[in-house]
N, C-alpha and C positions, 0 to 999 in steps of 0.2 A: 504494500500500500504506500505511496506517497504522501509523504509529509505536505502541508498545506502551503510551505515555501515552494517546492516543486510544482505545486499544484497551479499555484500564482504564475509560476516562473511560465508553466506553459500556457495558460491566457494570454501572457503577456509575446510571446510567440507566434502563438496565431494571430492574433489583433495584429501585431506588425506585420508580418508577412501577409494579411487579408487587404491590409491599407496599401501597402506595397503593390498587390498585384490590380486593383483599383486604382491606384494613380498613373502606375504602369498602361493601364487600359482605358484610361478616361486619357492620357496625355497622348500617344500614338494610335488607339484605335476610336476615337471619339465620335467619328465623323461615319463611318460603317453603324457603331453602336444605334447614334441618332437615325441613320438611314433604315434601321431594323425596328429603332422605336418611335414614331413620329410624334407623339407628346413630348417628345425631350428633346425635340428641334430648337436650337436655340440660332438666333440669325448668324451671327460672327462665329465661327469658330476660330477664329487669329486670337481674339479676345477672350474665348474661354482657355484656350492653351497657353495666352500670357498671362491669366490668372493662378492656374496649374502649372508655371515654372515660379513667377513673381511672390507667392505666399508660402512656401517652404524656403526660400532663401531669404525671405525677411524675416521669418523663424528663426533659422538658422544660424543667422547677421544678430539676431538679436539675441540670441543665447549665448554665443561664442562673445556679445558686450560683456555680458551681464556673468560670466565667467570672467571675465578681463576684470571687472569691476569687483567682484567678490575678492579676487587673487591683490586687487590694492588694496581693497580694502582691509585685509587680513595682513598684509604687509604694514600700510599705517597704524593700525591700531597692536600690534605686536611689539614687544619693550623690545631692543637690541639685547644681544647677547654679551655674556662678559668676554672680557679679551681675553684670548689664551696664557698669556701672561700670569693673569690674576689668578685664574683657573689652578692653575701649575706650581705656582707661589702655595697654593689653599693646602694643596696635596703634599707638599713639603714641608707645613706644616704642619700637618695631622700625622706627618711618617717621625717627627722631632719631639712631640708632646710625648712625655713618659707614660705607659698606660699605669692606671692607676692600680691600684693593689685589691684585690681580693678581701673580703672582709674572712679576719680570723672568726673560726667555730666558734667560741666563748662571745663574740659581739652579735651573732648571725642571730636574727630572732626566732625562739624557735617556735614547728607549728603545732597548733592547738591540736588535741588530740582526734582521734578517728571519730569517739563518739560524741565528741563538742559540735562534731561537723553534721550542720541539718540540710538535705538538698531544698531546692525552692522550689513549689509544685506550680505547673504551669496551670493558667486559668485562661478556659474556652471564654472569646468573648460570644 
């Protein structure tokens, strides 16, 4: 059985490939189409095929903006990075700090017994 990603992923397949082969056939065979169905005479077909190139490339033009625009805008609002300098300095200090010592058993607090210990009951809301 297919998970409901899968599931999606193939609507989403067909739908393209359905519209694909529909603008494929509305753009190259329009004029037969019309010719076999006379209700869908339209006068110009120059006009309906540079509607059929003209509105997927203003899609297109305008997506490929607004990609452009997201990509500054992610660039402006992002802080700069530190210089590797700084970076490098930071690491050579943490390699210099002595590590600290272990706490002796006699300071270590110790833990309360097995039967001091009460679990906590979960509550169904």
């Amino acid at each position: 059985m297919a998970s409901k990603d899968q599931a999606i992923g193939g609507v989403i397949c067909l739908v393209c490939v359905l519209v694909a082969v529909l603008y494929i056939a509305a753009l190259f065979f329009y004029e037969p189409i019309t010719a076999m169905l006379p209700w869908l005479k339209i006068a110009d077909l120059a006009a309906v095929r540079y509607w059929l190139i003209a509105i997927p490339v203003l899609v297109a033009f305008v997506a490929i903006l607004a990609i452009g625009a997201w990509i500054g805008w992610t660039m402006a609002t992002t802080p700069p990075p530190k210089p590797i300098e700084e970076i490098t300095s930071e690491i050579e200090e943490k390699k210099e700090e002595p590590k600290a010592e272990a706490p002796k058993p006699e300071e270590a607090t110790p833990e309360p017994a097995a039967e001091e210990k009460k679990p906590e009951k979960k509550r169904k809301s």
